[in-house]
C-alpha positions as CSV (number, residue, x, y, z in Angstrom):
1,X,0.0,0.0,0.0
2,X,0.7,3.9,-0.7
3,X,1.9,6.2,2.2
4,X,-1.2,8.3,1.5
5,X,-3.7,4.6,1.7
6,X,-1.7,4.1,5.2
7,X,-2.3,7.3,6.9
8,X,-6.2,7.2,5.8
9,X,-6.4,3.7,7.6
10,X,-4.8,5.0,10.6
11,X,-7.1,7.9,10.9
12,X,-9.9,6.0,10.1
13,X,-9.2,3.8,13.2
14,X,-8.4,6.8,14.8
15,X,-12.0,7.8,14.7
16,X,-14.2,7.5,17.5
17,X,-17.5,4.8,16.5
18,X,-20.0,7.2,17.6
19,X,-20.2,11.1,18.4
20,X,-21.8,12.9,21.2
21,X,-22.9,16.5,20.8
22,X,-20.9,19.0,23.1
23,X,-24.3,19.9,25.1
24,X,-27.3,18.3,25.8
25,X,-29.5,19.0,22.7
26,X,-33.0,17.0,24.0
27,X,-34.3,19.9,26.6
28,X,-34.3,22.8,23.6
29,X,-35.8,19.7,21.1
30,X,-38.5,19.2,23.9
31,X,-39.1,23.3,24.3
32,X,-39.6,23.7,20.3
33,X,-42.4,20.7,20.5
34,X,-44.1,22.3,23.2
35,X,-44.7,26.1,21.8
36,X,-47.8,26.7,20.2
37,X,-47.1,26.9,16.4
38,X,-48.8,30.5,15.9
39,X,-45.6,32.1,18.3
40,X,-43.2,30.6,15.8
41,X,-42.1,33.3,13.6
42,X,-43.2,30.9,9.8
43,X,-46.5,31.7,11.4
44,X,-47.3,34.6,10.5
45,X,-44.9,34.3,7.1
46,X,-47.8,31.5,6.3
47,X,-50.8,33.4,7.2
48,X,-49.4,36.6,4.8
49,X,-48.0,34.1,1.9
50,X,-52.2,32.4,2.3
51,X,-53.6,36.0,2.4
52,X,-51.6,37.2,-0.8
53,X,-53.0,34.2,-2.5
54,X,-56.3,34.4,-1.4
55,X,-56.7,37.8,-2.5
56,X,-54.9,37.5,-6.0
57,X,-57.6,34.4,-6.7
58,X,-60.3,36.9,-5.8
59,X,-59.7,39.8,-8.2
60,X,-58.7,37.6,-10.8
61,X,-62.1,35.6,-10.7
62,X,-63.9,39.2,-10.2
63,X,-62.0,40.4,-13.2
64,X,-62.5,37.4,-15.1
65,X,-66.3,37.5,-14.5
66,X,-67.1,41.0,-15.0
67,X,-65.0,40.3,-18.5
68,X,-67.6,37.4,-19.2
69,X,-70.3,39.1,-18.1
70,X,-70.2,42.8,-19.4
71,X,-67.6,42.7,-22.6
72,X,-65.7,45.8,-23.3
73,X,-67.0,45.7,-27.5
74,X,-70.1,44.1,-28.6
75,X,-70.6,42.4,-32.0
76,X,-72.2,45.0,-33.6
77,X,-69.1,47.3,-33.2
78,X,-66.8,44.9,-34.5
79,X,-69.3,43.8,-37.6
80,X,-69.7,46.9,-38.9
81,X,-66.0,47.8,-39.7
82,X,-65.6,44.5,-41.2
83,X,-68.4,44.7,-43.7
84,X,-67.5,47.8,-44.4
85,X,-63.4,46.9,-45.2
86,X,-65.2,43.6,-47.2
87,X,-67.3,46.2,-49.7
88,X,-63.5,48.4,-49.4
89,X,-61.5,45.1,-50.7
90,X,-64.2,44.1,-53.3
91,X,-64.5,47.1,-54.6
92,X,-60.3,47.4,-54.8
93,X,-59.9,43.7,-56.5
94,X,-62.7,44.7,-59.2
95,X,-60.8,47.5,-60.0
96,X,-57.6,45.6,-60.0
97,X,-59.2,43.0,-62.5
98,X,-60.5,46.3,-65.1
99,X,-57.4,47.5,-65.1
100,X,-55.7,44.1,-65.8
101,X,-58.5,43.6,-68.7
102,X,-57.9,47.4,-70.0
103,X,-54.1,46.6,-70.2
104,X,-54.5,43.1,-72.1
105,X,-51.8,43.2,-74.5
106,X,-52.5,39.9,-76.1
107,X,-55.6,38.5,-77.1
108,X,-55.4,35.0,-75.1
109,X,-58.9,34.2,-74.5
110,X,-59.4,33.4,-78.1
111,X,-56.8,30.2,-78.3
112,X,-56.7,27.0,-77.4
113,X,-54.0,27.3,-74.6
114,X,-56.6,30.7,-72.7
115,X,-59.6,28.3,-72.6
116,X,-58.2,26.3,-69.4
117,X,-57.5,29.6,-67.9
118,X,-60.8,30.8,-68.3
119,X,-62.8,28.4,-67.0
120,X,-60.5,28.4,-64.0
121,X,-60.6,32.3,-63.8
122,X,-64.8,32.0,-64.4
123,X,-65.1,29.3,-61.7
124,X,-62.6,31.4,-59.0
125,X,-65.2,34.5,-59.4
126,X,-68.0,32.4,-59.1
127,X,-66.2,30.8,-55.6
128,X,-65.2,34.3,-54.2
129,X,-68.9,35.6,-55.0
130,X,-70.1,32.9,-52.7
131,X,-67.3,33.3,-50.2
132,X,-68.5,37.2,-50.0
133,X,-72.3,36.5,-49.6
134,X,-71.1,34.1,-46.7
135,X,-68.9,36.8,-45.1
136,X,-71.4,39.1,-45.2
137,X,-73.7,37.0,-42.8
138,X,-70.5,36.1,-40.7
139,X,-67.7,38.7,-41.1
140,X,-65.8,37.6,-37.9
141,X,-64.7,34.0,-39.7
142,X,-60.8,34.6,-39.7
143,X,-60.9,31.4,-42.4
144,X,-63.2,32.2,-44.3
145,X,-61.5,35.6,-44.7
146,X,-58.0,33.7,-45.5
147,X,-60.1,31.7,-48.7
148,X,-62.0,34.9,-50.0
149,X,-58.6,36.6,-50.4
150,X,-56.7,33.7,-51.9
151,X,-59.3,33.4,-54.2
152,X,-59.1,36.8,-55.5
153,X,-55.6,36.7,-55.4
154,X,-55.1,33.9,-57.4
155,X,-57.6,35.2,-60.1
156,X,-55.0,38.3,-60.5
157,X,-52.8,36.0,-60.8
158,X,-54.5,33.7,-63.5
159,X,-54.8,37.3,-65.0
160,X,-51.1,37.8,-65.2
161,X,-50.5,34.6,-66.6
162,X,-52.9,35.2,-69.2
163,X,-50.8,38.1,-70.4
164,X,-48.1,35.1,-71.2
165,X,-49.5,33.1,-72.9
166,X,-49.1,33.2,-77.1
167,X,-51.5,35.9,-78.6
168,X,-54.2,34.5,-81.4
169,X,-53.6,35.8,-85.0
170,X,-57.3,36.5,-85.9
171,X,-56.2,35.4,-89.6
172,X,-54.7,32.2,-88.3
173,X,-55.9,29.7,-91.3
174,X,-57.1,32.3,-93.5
175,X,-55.9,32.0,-97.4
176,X,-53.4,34.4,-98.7
């Protein structure tokens, strides 16, 4: 064995088996059981740490009822606004679409490739028509909000793509 493993035995059979306190510790034990618990100082810590608690779950089911009861906007405040910003973006998307139509630089409805895009530009204005007479009734429908504008922007964009596409040559077959 080491020098360093030798000393540790020796001071481990150095050490006494079992340690007795300097003082007698059971009289003070025996004082401590025998106070009443409300002249302990946690006492009163306790009964403030309870009260705060009691009194933060009472405002906050006061608030939270007066909230349910009595809300702060009713639905005829917030419906109004929204039909009226659902006539502002209609109006502003038909406008977008005559100004796309006045600007047509090619003539793409009349071939073969614009008829696909038509029907899927005629059935997208037929969807966002019923999509806006649904909003009307229910203007607070966050989804149905999200489809209405997808539809319309997706008929700009059919639009656009339109302008891409190979013009028609009205004399296309005609004899020279």
């Amino acid at each position: 064995m080491s020098h360093s493993q030798d000393k540790l035995q020796q001071l481990i059979a150095q050490t006494p088996n079992t340690l007795t306190p300097e003082r007698e510790l059971w009289t003070d034990i025996e004082k401590q059981l025998d106070k009443p618990e409300y002249n302990q100082p946690n006492h009163w810590r306790r009964v403030a740490v309870a009260s705060v608690v009691l009194l933060c779950a009472v405002i906050g089911t006061t608030l939270w009822n007066n909230s349910a009861i009595t809300p702060t906007y009713t639905a005829q405040t917030v419906t109004v606004p929204l039909l009226t910003t659902l006539a502002d973006i209609k109006r502003e998307h038909e406008q977008q679409v005559a100004l796309l139509e006045q600007s047509q630089k090619v003539n793409w409805q009349s071939t073969e490739l614009g008829l696909p895009l038509n029907k899927g530009i005629e059935q997208l204005r037929k969807a966002a028509e019923k999509i806006y007479q649904t909003l009307k009734k229910t203007p607070n429908d966050k989804e149905l909000w999200q489809l209405w504008l997808w539809t319309q922007q997706r008929e700009i964009e059919l639009l656009q793509q339109g302008q891409k596409l190979p013009a028609a040559d009205k004399n296309q077959g005609a004899l020279i």
